[in-house]
C-alpha positions in Angstrom: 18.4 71.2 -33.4 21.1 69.1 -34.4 21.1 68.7 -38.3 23.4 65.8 -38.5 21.0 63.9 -36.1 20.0 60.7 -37.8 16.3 60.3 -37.6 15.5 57.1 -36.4 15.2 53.7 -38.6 11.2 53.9 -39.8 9.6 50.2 -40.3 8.6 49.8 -43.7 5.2 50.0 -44.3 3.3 48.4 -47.1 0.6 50.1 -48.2 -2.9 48.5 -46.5 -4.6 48.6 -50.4 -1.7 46.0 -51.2 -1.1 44.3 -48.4 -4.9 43.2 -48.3 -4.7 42.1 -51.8 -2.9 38.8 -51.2 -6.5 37.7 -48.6 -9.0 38.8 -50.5 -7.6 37.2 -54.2 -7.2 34.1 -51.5 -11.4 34.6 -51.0 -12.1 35.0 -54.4 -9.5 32.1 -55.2 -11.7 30.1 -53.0 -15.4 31.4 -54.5 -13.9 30.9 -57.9 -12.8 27.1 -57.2 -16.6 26.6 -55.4 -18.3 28.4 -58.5 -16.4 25.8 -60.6 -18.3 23.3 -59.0 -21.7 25.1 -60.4 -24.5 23.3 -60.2 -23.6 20.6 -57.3 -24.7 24.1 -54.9 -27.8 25.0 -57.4 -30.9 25.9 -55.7 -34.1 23.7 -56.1 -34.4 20.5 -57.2 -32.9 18.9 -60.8 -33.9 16.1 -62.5 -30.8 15.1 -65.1 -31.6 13.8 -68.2 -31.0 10.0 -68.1 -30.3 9.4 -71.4 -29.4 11.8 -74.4 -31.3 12.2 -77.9 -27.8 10.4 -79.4 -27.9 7.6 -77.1 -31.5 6.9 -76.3 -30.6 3.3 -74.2 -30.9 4.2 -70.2 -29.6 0.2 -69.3 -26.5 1.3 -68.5 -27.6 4.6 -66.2 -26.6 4.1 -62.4 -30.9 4.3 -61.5 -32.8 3.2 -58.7 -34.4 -0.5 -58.5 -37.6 1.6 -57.8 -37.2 3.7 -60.8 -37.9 2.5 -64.2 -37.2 5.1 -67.0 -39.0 5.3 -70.6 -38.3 7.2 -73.6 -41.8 9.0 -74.7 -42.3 7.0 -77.9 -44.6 5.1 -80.0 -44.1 1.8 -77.8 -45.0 4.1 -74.4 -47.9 6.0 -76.8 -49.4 2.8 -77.2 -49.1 1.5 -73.3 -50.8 4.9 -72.9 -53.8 4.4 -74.5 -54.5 0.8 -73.6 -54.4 1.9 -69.8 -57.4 4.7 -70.4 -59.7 1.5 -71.1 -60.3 0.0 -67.6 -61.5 -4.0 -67.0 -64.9 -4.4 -65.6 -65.4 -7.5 -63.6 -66.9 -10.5 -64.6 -69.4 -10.0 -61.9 -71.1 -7.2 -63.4 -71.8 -9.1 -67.0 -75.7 -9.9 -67.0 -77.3 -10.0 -70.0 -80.7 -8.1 -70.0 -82.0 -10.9 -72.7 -83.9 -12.5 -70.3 -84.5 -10.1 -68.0 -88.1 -9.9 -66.9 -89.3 -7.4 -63.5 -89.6 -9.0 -60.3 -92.6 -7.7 -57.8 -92.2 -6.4 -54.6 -93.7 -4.7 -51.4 -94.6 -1.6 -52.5 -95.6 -2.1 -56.1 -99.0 -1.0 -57.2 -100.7 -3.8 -59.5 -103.7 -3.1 -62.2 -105.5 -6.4 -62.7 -108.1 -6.3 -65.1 -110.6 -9.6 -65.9 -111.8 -9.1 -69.1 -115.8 -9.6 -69.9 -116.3 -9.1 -66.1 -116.5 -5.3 -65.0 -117.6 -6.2 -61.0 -114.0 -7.5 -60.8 -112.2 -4.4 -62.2 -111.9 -1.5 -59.7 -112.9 1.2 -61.9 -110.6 4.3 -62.4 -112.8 7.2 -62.8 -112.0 10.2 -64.4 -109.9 11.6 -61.4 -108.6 8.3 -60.2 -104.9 7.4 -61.7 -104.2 3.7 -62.7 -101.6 3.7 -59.6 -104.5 5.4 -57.0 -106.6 2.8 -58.3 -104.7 -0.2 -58.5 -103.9 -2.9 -56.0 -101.1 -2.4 -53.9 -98.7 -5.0 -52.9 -98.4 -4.7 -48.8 -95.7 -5.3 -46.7 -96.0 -9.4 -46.3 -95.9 -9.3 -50.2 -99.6 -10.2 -50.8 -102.2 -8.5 -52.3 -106.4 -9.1 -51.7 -108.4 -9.7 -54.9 -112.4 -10.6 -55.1 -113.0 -14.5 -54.9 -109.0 -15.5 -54.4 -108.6 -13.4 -51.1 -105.2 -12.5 -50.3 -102.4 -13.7 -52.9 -98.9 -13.9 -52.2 -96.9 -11.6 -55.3 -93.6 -10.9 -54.1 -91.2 -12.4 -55.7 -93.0 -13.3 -58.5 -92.9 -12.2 -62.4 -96.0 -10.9 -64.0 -96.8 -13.5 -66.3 -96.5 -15.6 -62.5 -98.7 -13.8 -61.2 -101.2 -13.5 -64.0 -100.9 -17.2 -64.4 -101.8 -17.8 -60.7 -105.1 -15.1 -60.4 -106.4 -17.2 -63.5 -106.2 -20.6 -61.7 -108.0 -19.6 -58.9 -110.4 -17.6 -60.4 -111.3 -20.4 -62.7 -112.9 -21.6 -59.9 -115.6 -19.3 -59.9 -115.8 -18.2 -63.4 -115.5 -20.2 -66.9 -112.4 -19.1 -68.5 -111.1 -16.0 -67.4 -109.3 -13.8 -69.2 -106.8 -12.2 -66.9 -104.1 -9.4 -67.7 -101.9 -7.8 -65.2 -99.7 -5.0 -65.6 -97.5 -2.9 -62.9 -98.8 0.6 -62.2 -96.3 2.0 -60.1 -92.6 0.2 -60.1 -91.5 1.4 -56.0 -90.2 -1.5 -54.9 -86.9 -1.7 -56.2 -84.5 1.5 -56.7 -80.8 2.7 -57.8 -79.6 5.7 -56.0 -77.4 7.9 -57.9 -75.1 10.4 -56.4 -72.2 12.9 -56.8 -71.4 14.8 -59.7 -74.9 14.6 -61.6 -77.4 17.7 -61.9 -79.8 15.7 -60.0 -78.9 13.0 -57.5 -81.3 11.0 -56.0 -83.5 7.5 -56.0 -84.8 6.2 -59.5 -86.9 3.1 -59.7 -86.0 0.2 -61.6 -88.9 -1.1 -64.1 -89.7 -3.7 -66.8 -87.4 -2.1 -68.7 -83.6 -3.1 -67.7 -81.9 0.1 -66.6 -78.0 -0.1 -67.4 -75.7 2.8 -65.9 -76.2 5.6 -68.9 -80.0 5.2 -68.2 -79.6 5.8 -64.2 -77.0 9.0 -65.4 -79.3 10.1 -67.9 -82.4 10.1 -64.7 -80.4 11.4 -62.6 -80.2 14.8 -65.7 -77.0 14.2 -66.8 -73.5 14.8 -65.4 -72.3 18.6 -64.4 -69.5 20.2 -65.3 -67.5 19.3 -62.6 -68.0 15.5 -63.4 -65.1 13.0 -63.8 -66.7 11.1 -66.1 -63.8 8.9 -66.0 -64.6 7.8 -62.5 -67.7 6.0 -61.7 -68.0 4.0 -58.8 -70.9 1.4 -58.5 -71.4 -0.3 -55.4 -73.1 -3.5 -54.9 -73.9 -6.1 -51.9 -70.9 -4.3 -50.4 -68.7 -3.6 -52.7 -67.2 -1.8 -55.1 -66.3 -1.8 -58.6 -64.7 0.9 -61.3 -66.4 2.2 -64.1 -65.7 4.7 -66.7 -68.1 6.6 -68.5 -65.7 8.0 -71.1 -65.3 4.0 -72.1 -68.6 4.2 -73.0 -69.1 7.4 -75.1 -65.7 7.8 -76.5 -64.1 4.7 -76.8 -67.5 2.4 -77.5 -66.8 -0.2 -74.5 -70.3 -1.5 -73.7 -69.3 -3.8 -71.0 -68.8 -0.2 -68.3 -72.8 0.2 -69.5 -73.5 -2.8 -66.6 -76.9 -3.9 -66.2 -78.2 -2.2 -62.8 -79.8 -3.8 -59.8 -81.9 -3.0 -57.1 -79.8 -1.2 -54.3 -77.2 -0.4 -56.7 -75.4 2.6 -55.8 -73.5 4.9 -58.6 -71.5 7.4 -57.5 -69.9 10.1 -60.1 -67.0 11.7 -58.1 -66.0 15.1 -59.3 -63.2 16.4 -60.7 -62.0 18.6 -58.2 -59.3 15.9 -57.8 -58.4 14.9 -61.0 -55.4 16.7 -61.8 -51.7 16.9 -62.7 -49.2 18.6 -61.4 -46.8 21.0 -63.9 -43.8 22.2 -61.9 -39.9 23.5 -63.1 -39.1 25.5 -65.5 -42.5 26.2 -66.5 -44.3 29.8 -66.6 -47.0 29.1 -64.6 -46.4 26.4 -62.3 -49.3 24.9 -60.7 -52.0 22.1 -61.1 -54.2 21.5 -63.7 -57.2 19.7 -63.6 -58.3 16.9 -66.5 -60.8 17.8 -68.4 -63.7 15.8 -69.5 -61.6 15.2 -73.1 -59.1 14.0 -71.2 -55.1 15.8 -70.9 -51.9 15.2 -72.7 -48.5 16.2 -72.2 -48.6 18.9 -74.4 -51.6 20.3 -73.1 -51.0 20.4 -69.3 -47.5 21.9 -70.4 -49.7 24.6 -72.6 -52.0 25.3 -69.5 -48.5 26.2 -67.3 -47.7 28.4 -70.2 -45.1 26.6 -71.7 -41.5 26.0 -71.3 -39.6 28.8 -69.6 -37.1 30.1 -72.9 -35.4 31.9 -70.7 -34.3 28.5 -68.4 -35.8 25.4 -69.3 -34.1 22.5 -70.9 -36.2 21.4 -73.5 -34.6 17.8 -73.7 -35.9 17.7 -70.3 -39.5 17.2 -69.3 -40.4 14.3 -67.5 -43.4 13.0 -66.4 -43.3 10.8 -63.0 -46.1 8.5 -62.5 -46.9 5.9 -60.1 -46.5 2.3 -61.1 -49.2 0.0 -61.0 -49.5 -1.9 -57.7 -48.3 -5.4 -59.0 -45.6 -3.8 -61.3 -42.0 -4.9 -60.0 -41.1 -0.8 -60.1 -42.6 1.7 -58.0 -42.1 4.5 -60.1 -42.3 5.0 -63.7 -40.4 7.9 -65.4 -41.0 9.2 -68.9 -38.6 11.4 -70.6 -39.2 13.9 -73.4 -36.9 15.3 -75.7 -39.1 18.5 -76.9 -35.3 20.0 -78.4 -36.5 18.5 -81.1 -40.1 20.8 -82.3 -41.6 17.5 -84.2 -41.2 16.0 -80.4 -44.3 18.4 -79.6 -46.3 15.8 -81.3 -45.8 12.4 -79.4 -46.4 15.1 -76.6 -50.4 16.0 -77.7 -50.0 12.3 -78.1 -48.7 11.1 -74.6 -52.3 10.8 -72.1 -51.3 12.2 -68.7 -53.4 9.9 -65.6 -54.6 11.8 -62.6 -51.5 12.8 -59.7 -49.0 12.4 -62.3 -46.0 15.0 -62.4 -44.5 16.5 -65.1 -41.2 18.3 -63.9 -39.5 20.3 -66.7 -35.8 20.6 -65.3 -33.3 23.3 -65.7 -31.1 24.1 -68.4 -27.1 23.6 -67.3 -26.7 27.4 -67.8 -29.4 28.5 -65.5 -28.2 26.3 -62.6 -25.2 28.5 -62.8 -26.0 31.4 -63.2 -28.9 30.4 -60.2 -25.0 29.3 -58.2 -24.0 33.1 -59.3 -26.9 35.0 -57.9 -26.7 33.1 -54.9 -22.9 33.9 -54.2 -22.7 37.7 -55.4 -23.9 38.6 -51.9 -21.6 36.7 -50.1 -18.3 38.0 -52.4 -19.8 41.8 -52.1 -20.2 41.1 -48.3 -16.4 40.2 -47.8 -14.8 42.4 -50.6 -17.0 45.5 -49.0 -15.8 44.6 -45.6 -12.8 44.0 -46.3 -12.0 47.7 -48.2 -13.8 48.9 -45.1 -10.9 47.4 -43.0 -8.3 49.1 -45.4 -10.0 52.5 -45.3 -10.1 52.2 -41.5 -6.3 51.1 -41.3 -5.3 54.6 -43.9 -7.0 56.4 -41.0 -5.2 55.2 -38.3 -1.8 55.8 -39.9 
């Protein structure tokens, strides 16, 4: 071998560990500048705060025409509560001052003549006043000695009275004539739904308003919505709330009832809200009989998540009213503030409305940093594959 032979010019070689450096700090250049963007790539929905605690005036917030946004204060506390106390329709104010029982087909009279025994069908002792009494048939007549048959339907006691007297004076000098209702089965309410026991109750001489067919009917169950009452009459329907009645003293839900009323107490199965975000529990939560503020739904999802929630906001979506000009109403609450908590027990929630606690700015990116780990250990693993693979070759 010839020792002044010049070995060949070698290429120079860059190591593969540096040579790959200049791609992958290109990758992580790249993640880095999408990371930057944080939360635009956060998983999930977001709600952002419309207005801050320092400037609490939305008018100048780039919102939807559909949208309008409120600020959970004493102005929205008080909208609350006047919206709990429904309107009753004008159809369904009778007064029960003159309200006198109508008979019917059906109805059992007791007609006694007084001084004149032959004329009274005698009870016995195992005859009741209604298996002894004169029943009004299907033509609305009943038959009575001397007078034949006598047309009753339709016609008030004292009517009635007044008309067996007149013919009977025929016959006798004077009679003294009372007549009294057995057996009212002529006229009935039907009660149904959410009450411990539903069924037909008969109206009487006594006027029978909606707590009196409830109260019949044993009361409502535990799975009542007593805030939803639904009476229907000559075909249709009208809204009633019992809640008006016993909690906020309205006496114009406590209608006077009519024969073929209907009442319906629906149950509560579907009066709920919904709690969702940064919440511990997510999930629905039904209204109870009391009724449901903010603060309580938010306490039955087991409060605000410490760990991600922002506290300055919890918002509560809720459907407008049909002739509002909005379609959507939106209430913010800035709970940051711990004395907040109390306009929260103070805020009523209405059935189907959403609260939605969003996520604090911190969270979303640390949410965008979970989600992109993967994908920077996928390339920085494969690529120190490639280099290990290259080392080997050489």
């Amino acid at each position: 071998m010839n020792p002044n032979r010049q070995k060949p010019p070698q290429p120079d070689r860059v190591s593969p560990r540096i040579g790959n450096r200049v791609p992958i700090q290109r990758v992580a250049l790249a993640l880095l500048v999408l990371m930057l963007q944080g939360c635009a790539f956060a998983p999930g929905s977001h709600l952002s705060a419309p207005w801050s605690a320092d400037e609490p005036d939305p008018s100048d917030q780039d919102l939807p025409d559909v949208v309008w946004v409120h600020e959970v204060g004493p102005s929205t506390l008080e909208r609350g509560e006047r919206s709990t106390d429904l309107a009753v329709s004008d159809r369904l104010q009778h007064s029960a001052k003159n309200y006198d029982y109508v008979v019917g087909a059906g109805d059992v009279l007791n007609i006694t003549v007084w001084g004149h025994p032959e004329l009274t069908i005698p009870q016995g002792s195992e005859r009741s006043a209604e298996e002894a009494g004169n029943w009004v048939h299907s033509d609305g007549t009943i038959f009575y000695p001397y007078v034949g048959k006598v047309e009753v339907a339709g016609l008030r006691v004292s009517e009635i009275r007044e008309l067996i007297t007149r013919r009977l004076s025929e016959y006798i000098e004077d009679p003294q004539v009372e007549v009294t209702v057995a057996a009212f089965r002529s006229q009935k309410v039907y009660v149904t739904g959410a009450v411990r026991k539903p069924g037909t109750f008969p109206i009487t001489n006594v006027p029978t308003r909606l707590l009196d067919a409830v109260n019949a009917a044993g009361g409502v169950s535990e799975l009542a919505n007593w805030r939803d009452v639904t009476l229907t009459r000559d075909g249709r329907e009208y809204d009633l709330s019992l809640r008006a009645i016993n909690e906020l003293g309205n006496p114009q839900h406590n209608v006077l009832l009519q024969a073929g009323d209907v009442v319906h107490v629906a149950r509560n199965d579907d009066n709920k809200v919904f709690v969702l975000g940064e919440v511990i529990k997510p999930s629905p939560v039904i209204i109870k009989r009391g009724g449901m503020s903010l603060a309580g739904a938010l306490a039955e999802a087991g409060g605000l998540d410490k760990m991600s929630a922002d506290a300055s906001g919890v918002f509560v979506m809720r459907r407008a009213p049909e002739d509002a000009e909005q379609a959507i109403d939106l209430y913010q609450l800035n709970a940051k503030n711990a004395t907040a908590l109390v306009m929260a027990d103070q805020f009523r929630l209405q059935p189907r409305d959403i609260v939605y606690v969003t996520a604090a700015p911190i969270s979303r990116w640390n949410r965008v940093i979970q989600n992109i780990l993967p994908t920077v250990r996928t390339l920085y693993f494969g690529a120190l594959t490639e280099d290990r693979l290259r080392e080997i070759d050489d």
